[in-house]
C-alpha positions in Angstrom: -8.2 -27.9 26.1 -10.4 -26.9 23.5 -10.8 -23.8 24.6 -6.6 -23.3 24.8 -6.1 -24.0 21.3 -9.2 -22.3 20.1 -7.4 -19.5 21.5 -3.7 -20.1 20.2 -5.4 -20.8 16.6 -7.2 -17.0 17.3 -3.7 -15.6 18.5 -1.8 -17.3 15.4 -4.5 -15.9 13.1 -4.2 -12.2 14.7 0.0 -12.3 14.4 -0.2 -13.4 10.7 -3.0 -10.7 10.0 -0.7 -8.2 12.2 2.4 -8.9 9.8 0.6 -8.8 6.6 -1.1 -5.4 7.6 2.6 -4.0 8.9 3.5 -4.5 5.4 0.3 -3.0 3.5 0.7 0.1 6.0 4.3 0.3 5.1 3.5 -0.3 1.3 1.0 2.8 2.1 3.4 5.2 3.8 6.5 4.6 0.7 3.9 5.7 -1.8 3.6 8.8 0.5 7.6 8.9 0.1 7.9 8.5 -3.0 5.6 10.9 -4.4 6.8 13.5 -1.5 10.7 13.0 -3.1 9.6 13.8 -6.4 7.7 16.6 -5.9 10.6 18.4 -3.6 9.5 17.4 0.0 12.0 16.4 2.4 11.4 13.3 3.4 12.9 13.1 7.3 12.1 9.8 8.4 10.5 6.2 7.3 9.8 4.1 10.1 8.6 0.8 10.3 6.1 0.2 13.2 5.5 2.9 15.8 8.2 4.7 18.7 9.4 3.9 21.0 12.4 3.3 18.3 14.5 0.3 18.2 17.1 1.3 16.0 17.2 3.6 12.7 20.1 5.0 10.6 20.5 7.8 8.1 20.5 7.2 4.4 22.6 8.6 1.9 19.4 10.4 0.3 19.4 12.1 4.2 16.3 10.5 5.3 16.7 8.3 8.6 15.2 4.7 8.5 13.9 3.4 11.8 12.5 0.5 13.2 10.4 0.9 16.4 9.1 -1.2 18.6 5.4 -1.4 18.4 4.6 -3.7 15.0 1.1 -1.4 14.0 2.2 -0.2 10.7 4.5 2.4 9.9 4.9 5.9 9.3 6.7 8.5 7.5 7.8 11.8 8.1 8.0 14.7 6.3 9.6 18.7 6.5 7.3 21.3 7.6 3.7 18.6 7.1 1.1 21.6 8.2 -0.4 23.3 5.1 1.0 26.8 6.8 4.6 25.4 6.6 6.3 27.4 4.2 10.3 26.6 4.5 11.7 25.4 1.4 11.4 21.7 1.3 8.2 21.7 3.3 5.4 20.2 2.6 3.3 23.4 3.5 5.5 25.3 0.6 4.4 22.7 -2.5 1.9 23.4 -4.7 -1.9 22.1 -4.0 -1.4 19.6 -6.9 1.9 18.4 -5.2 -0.2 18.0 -1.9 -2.7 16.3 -3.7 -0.3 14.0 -5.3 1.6 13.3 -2.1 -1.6 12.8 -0.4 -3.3 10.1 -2.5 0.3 8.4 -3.8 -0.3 6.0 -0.4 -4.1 4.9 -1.6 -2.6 4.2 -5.4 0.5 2.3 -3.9 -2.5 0.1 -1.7 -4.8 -0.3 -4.9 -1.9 -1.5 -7.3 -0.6 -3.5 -4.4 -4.2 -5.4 -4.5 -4.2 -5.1 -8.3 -0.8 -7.0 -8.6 -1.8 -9.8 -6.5 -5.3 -10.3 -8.4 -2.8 -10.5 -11.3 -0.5 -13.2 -9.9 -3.4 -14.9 -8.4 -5.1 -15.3 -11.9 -2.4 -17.1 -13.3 -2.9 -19.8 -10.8 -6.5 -19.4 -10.1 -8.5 -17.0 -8.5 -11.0 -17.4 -6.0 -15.0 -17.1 -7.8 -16.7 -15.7 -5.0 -19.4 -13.3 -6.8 -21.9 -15.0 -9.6 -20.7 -12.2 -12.1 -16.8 -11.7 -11.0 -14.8 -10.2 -13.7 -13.1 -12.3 -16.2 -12.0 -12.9 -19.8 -14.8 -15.6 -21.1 -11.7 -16.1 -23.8 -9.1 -16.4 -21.5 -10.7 -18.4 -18.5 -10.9 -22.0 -16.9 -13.1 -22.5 -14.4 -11.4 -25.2 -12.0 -13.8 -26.4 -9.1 -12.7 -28.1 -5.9 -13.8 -31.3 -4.1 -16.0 -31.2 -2.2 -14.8 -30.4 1.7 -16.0 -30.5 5.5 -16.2 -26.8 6.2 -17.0 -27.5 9.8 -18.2 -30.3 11.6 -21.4 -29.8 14.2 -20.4 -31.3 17.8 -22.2 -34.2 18.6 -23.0 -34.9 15.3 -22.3 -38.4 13.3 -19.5 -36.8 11.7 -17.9 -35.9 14.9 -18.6 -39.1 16.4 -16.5 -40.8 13.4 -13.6 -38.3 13.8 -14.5 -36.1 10.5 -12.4 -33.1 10.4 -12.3 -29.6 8.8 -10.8 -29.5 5.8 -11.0 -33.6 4.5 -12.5 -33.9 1.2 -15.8 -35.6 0.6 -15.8 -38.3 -2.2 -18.2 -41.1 -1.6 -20.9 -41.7 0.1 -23.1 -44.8 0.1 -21.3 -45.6 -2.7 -22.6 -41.9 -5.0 -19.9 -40.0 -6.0 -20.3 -36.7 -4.1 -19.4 -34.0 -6.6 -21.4 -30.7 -5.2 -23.2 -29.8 -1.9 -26.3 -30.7 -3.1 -25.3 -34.6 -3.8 -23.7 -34.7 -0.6 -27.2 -33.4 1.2 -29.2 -36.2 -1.4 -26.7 -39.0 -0.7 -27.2 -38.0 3.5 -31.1 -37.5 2.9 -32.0 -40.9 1.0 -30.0 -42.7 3.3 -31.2 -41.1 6.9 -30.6 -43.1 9.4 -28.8 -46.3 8.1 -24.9 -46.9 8.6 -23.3 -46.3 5.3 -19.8 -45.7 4.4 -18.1 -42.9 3.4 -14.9 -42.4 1.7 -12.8 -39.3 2.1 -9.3 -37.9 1.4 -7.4 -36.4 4.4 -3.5 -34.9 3.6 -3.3 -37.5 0.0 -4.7 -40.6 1.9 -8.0 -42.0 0.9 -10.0 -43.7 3.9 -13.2 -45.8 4.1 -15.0 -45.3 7.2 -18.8 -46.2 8.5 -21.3 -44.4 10.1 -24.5 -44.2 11.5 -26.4 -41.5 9.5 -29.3 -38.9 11.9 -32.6 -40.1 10.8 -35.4 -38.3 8.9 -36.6 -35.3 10.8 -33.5 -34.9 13.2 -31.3 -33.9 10.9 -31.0 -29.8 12.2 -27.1 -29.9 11.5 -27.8 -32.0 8.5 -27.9 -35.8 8.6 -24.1 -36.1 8.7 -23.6 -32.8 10.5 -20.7 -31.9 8.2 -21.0 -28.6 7.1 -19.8 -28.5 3.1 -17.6 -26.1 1.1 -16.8 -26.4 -2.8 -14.1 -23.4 -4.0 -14.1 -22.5 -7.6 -11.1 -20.6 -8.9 -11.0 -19.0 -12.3 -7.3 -19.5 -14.2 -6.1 -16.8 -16.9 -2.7 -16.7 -18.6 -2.4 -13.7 -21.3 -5.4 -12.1 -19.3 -4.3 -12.1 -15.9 -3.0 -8.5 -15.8 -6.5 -7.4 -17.1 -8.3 -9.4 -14.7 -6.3 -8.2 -12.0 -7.4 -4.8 -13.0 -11.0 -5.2 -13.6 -11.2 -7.3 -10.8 -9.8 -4.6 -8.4 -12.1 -2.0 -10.1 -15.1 -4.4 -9.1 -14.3 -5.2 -5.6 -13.6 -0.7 -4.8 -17.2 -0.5 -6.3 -18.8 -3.4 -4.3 -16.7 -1.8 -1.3 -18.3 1.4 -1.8 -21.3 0.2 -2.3 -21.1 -1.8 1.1 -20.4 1.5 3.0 -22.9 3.2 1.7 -25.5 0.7 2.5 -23.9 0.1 6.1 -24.7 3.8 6.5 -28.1 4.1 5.3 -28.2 1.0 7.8 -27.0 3.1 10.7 -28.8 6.0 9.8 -32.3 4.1 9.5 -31.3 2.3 12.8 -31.3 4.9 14.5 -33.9 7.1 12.8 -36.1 4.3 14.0 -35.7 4.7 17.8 -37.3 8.4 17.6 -40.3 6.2 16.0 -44.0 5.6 18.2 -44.5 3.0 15.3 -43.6 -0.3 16.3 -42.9 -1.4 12.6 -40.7 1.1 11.8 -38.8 0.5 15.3 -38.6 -3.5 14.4 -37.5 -2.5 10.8 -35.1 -0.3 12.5 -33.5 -3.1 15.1 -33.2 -5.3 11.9 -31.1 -2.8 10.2 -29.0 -2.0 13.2 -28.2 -5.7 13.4 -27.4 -5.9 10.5 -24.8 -2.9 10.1 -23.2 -4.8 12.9 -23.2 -7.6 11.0 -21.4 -6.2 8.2 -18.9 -4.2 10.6 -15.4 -5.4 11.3 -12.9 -3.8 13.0 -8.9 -4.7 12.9 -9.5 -7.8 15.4 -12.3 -8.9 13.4 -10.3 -9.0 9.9 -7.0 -10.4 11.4 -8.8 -13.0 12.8 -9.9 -14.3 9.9 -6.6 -14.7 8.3 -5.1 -17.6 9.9 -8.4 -20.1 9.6 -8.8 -19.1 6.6 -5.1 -20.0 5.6 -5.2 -22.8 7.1 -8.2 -24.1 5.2 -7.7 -22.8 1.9 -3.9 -22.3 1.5 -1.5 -19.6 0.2 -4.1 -19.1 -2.4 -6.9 -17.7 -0.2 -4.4 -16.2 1.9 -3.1 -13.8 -0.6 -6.8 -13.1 -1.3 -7.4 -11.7 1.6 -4.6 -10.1 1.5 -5.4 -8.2 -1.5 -9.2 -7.7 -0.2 -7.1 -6.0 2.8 -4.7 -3.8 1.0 -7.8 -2.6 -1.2 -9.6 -2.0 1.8 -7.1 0.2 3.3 -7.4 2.4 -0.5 -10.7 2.6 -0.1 -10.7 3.6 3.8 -7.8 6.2 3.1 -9.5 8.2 0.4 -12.6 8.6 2.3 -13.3 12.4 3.9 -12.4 11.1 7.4 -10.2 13.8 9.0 -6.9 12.4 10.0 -6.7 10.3 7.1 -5.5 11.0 3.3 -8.7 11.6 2.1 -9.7 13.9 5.1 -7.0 15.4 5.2 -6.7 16.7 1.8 -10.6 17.5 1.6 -9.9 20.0 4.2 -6.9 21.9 2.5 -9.9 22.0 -0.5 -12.3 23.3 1.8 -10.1 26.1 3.0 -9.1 27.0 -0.4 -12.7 27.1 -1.7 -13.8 29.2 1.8 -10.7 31.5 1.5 -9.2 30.6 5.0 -5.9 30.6 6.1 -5.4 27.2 7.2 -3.4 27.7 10.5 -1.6 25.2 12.5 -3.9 25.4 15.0 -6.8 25.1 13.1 -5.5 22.3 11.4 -4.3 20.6 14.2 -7.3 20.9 15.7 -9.4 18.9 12.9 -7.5 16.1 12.2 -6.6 15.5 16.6 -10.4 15.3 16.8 -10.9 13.4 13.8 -8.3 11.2 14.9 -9.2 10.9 18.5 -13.3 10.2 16.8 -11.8 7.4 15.0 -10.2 5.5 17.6 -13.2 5.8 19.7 -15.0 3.8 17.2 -12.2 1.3 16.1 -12.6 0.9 19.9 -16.2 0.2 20.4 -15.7 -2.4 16.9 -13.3 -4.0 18.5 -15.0 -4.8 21.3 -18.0 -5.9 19.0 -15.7 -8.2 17.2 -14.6 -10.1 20.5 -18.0 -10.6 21.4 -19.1 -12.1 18.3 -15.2 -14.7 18.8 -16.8 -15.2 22.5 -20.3 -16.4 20.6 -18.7 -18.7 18.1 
């Protein structure tokens, strides 16, 4: 039984992620739109989610709406979209600054997306999660959270009582248990005595007892409640700022992170090449740890739902933002078949002086595209091996 609802929460947690993606992706492809309208691109179609189609109409502005049946995002469609297109209204006909424009309007509509719920988020508090996160010292209020079971080790004493994710920890032994740490001295100077603890579960307040692990068993802690303690940071005049400068700081950290899961990869597997059996042990180590920081769609929609479900709307809409920046960041990289790929290559025919041909171009971003899946593939099936390990 478990098992069945460890895999329903899963499911629930991939559906939300799913939805809230479907509307980042569609957030993406209006920017593209947009920016295609105003600089003289016929815009043919907008769908949301992928053909077959389920319905669609025309507009009055003469593009057709759809909506299609597979719910992985959304597309948009536009006159004459090969660089060699030359038709009036085309894509292919605009200048390279239009292109440009066009190309990049779907990452800007994705980092103001994140940007504008940092802002909203600040006003009611903002998740800290980095020791130096962007603020405005005169504008902030640092509110910290009770203390809460973050998970709950089977077998333990905590289990054994009925402890569950999520109650708050607020006495124990009679100490007030304000942080981690006086949770882990309150356990430790009373290992194995039965004490009794006093949480909050949904508003109620209940005494319980238990019988504490004694000194020297305690592997999952004496309790074996894992502990949590969220601090959010409240703005008011500020918040749009923070929003900003919080956006700007999580693209560099993002960047960062890729570059360091490269160097990762590329030392990994520098390594195997290696007689020395250092440098090969170094070399597993970073490997493992690339894989670590990897996640694929599965892996980030399934953290949606538990996280909801623990945190609230708050740390729902988080993530959310974390997502839609991700996707900015993800588009504007040099990977053919994306935004970024694809308009690196127009620039690199430009600067070579080469006709970019249909078939040339074609050829690129199928390969590119067809590259990309493989590996979204292969991290997909990473990320269900690390659910099947949990």
């Amino acid at each position: 039984m478990s098992v069945f609802f460890a895999v329903l929460s899963f499911s629930l947690s991939v559906a939300l992620g799913l939805l809230l993606l479907v509307v980042l992706v569609v957030l993406h492809e209006l920017g593209h739109a947009i920016a295609a309208r105003r600089n003289g691109v016929t815009v043919e179609e907008f769908g949301i989610g992928f053909p077959p189609q389920a319905w669609s109409k025309k507009l009055k502005n003469g593009t057709r709406f759809s909506l299609n049946w597979l719910p992985l995002g959304g597309f948009v469609k536009l006159k004459g979209e090969h660089d060699s297109d030359k038709l009036p209204g085309s894509y292919g006909a605009v200048s390279l600054w239009s292109k440009t424009k066009i190309l990049l309007a779907g990452v800007v509509m994705n980092w103001l997306a994140a940007a504008a719920i940092f802002t909203a988020l600040a006003l009611v508090g903002i998740p800290k999660i980095l020791p130096n996160q962007f603020s405005v010292s005169q504008d902030s209020q640092i509110i910290t959270q009770p203390v809460a079971v973050a998970a709950v080790a089977p077998g333990s004493p905590a289990a054994a009582v009925g402890l569950k994710q999520g109650d708050q920890l607020l006495a124990v032994a009679g100490r007030t248990i304000t942080s981690p740490e006086s949770l882990y001295a309150a356990t430790r100077d009373n290992a194995g005595k039965r004490v009794t603890i006093l949480y909050r579960r949904t508003g109620t307040e209940t005494a319980l007892q238990v019988t504490l692990r004694p000194s020297g068993a305690a592997a999952n802690g004496y309790l074996g409640a894992v502990p949590r303690q969220g601090q959010f940071i409240r703005s008011t005049w500020s918040a749009p700022v923070v929003g900003v400068g919080l956006t700007a700081q999580f693209t560099k950290l993002t960047f960062e992170s890729l570059g360091n899961l490269v160097i990762d990869l590329v030392r990994g597997v520098a390594s195997k090449f290696s007689s020395n059996a250092a440098v090969r042990q170094a070399g597993d180590k970073a490997l493992s740890d690339a894989n670590a920081g990897v996640a694929g769609p599965l892996g980030i929609l399934g953290v949606i739902f538990p996280a909801a479900k623990q945190a609230g709307w708050v740390m729902l809409l988080f993530l959310t933002g974390i997502i839609s920046l991700t996707l900015a960041v993800m588009n504007i990289l040099p990977i053919p078949a994306l935004d970024g790929g694809r308009l690196f290559v127009t620039l690199l025919f430009r600067a070579i002086k080469q006709p970019l041909t249909k078939q040339r171009e074609d050829k690129i971003h199928t390969t590119g595209f067809a590259a990309l899946m493989v590996l979204v593939l292969l991290i997909t099936v990473l990320d269900v091996g690390k659910f099947i390990a949990r």
